[in-house]
DRENDO-1510 file (C-alpha; in Angstrom, 1 decimal, always signed):
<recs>
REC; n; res; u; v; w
REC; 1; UNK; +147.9; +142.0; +79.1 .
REC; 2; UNK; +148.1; +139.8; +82.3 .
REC; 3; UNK; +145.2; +138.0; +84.2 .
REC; 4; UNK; +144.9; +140.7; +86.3 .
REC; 5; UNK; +144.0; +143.0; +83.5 .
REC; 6; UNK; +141.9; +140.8; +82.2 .
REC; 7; UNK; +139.8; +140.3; +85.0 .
REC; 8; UNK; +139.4; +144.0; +85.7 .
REC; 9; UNK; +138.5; +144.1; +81.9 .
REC; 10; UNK; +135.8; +141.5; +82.6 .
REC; 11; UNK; +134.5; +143.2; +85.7 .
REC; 12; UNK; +134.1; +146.9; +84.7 .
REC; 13; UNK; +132.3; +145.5; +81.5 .
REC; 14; UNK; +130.0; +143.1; +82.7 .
REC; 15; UNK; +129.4; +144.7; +86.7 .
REC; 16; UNK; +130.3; +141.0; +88.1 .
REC; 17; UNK; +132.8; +140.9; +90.8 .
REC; 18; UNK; +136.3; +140.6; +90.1 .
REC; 19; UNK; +136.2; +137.4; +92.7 .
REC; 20; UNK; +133.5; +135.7; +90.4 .
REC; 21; UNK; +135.5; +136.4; +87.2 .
REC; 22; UNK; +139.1; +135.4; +89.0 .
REC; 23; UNK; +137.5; +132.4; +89.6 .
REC; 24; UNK; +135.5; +131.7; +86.2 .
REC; 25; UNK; +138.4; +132.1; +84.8 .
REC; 26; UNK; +140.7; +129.9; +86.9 .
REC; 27; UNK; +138.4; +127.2; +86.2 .
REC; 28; UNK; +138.4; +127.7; +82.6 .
REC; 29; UNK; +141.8; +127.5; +82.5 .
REC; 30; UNK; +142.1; +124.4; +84.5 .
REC; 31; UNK; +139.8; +122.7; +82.1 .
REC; 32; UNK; +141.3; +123.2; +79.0 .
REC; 33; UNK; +144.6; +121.8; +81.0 .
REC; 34; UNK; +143.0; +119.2; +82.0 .
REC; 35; UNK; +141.1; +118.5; +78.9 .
REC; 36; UNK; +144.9; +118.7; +77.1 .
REC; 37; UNK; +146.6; +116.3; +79.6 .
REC; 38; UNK; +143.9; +113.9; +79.0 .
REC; 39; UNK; +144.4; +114.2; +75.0 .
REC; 40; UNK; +141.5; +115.8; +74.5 .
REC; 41; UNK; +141.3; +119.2; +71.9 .
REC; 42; UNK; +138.8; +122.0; +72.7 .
REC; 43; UNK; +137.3; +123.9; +70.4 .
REC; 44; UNK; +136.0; +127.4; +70.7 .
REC; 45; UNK; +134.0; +128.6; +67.8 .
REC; 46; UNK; +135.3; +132.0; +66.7 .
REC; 47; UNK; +138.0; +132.2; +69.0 .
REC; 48; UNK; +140.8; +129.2; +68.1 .
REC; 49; UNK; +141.5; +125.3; +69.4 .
REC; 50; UNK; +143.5; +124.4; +72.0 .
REC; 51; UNK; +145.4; +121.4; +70.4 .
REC; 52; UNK; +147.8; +118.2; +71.4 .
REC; 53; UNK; +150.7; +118.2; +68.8 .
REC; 54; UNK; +153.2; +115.5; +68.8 .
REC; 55; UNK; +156.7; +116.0; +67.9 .
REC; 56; UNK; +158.6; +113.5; +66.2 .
REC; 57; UNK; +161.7; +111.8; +67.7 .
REC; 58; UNK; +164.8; +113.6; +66.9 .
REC; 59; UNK; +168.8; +114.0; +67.2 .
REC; 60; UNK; +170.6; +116.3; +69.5 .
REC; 61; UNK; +174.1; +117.8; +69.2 .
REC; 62; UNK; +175.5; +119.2; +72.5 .
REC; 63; UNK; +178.1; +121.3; +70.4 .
REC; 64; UNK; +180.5; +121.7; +73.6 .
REC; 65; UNK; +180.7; +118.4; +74.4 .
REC; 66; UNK; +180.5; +117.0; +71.1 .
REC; 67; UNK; +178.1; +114.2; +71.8 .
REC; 68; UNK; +174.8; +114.2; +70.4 .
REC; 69; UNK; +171.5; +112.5; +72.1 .
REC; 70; UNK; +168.1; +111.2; +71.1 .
REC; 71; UNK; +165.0; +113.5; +71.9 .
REC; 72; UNK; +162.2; +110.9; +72.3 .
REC; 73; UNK; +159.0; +111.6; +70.5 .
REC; 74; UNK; +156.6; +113.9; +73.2 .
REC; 75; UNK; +153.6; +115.6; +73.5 .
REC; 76; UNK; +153.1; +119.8; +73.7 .
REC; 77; UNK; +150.0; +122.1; +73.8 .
REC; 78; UNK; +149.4; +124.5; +71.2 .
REC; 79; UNK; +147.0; +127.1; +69.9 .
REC; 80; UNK; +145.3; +127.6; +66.8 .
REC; 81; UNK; +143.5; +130.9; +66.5 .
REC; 82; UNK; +140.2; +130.3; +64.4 .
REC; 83; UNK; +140.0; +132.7; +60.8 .
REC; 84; UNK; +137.9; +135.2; +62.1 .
REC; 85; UNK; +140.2; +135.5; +65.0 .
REC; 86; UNK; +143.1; +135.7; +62.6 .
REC; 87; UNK; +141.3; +138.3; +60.5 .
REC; 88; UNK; +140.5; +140.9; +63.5 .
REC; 89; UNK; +144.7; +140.6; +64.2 .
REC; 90; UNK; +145.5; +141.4; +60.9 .
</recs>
């Protein structure tokens, strides 16, 4: 399902234009980046968390080369869908 599909989703259900909803949704989005970049988690009750993990510093082989190089320590989004969320997939 792509944003598109989404926002047609939203629209047919609710009878708001798909305008409003692109732009609801942009907004969201932009948010949570924002909210990420900044180090903050969000939380959405029933849904899942939008989390900052950190990964560890760590070795790298370049196999063709034969030389290997440090990966520094760095930061990446991730998602953690909530238990009710998980339960409804299953």
């Amino acid at each position: 399902m792509t944003k598109a599909d989404i926002v047609n989703e939203i629209s047919k259900s609710t009878g708001i234009e798909k305008a409003a909803v692109l732009g609801t949704i942009e907004k969201f989005m932009e948010v949570v980046k924002d909210s990420l970049a900044n180090g903050e988690n969000v939380y959405l009750r029933g849904f899942g968390s939008f989390i900052v993990k950190t990964r560890s510093e760590k070795t790298a082989r370049n196999i063709s080369k034969n030389t290997t190089i440090i990966i520094p320590e760095h930061k990446i989004p991730a998602f953690k869908p909530a238990r009710v969320f998980m339960d409804e997939v299953k």
